[in-house]
Each structure stands twice: as C-alpha cells, then as structure tokens.
C-alpha positions in Angstrom: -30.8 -134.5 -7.8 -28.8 -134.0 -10.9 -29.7 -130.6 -11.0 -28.6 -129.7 -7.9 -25.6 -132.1 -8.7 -25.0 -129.7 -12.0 -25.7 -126.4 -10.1 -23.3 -127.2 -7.7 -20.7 -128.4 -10.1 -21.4 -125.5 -12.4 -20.5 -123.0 -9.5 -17.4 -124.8 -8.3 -15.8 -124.1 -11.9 -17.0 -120.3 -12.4 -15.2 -120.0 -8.4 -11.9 -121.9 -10.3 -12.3 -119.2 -13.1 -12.2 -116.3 -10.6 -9.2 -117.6 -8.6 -7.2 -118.3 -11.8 -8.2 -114.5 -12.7 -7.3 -113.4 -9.4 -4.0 -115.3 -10.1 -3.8 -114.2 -13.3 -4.0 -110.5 -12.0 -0.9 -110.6 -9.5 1.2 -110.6 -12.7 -0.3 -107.3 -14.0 1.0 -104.3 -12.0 -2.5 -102.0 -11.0 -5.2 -104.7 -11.9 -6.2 -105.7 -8.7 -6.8 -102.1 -7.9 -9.1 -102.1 -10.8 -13.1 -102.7 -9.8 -12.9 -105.9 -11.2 -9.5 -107.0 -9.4 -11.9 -105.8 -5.8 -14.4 -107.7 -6.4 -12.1 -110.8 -7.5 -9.8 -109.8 -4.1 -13.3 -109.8 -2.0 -14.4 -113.1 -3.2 -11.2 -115.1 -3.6 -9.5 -113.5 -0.7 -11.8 -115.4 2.4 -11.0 -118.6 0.2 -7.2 -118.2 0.2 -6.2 -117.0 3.0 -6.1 -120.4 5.2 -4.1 -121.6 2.3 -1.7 -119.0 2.8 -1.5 -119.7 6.6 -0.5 -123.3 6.2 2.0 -122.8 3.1 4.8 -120.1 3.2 5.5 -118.5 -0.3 8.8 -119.9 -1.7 10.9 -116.7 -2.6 8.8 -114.4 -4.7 6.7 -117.5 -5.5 3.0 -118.6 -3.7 1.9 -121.5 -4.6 -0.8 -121.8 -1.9 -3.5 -120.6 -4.6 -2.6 -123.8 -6.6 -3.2 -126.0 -3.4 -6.3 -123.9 -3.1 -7.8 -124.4 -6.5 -6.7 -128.6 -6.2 -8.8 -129.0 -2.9 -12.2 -126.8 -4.9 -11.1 -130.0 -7.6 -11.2 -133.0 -5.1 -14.2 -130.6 -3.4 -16.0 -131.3 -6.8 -14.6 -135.1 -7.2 -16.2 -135.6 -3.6 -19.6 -134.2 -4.5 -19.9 -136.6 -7.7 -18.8 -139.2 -5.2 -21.6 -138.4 -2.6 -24.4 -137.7 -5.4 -23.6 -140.9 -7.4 -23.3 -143.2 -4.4 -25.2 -141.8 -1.6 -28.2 -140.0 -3.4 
C-alpha cells in the first residue's frame, strides 16, 4: 500500500509543478502559445476552471490557481490520512 501511497503522492506534486509552471507562464508574454505552454494549458486548464467559476479575479489579479493548488495540498494531506488510518 505504500507504494501506491508514494505513486499517488509522487503524481499529486509533479501536477503542483505543472500548475505553478502554468502560473508561472501568464507572466511571460507568448509562452503559453509555446508547445510546452499547450500542453501545460491542456492539462491544467480542466483542473482550474471550476476554480475560476467560484472565485472572481481581483483587478488584474487571479488568485483562484492558488486556491486550486491548496485543495491538490489538503487532496494529498487527505490521502496520508486515509492510507495511514484506513489501510
């Protein structure tokens, strides 16, 4: 079960990597447009987007992805919780 425990926990950070990229690349003018900022956009996008629904940007300023990337964090905190008391 600690493997699967890892695997999952492992793949929960590389997604928190890509959204802080995807962030990252909203500052850059022309790097989403770039192959990697597509791919980033196709896989962060689906993941964001309910955020973005619920919170309205504040001026020029979104802070839904940093909701976004503190539920993957309690999303993470939940499956220690589940593996280390229920498994």
């Amino acid at each position: 079960m600690s493997l699967l425990l890892s695997l999952l926990l492992t793949a929960v950070k590389i997604y928190s990597f890509m959204l802080i990229g995807y962030i990252l690349m909203s500052w850059f003018p022309g790097a989403r447009e770039s192959a990697i900022g597509q791919i980033l956009e196709k896989a962060c996008e689906p993941y964001l987007e309910p955020f973005r629904k619920i919170i309205p940007p504040l001026g020029m300023i979104d802070i839904s992805p940093i909701v976004a990337i503190i539920a993957l964090n309690l999303a993470s905190n939940g499956l220690i919780f589940i593996f280390s008391n229920f498994l």
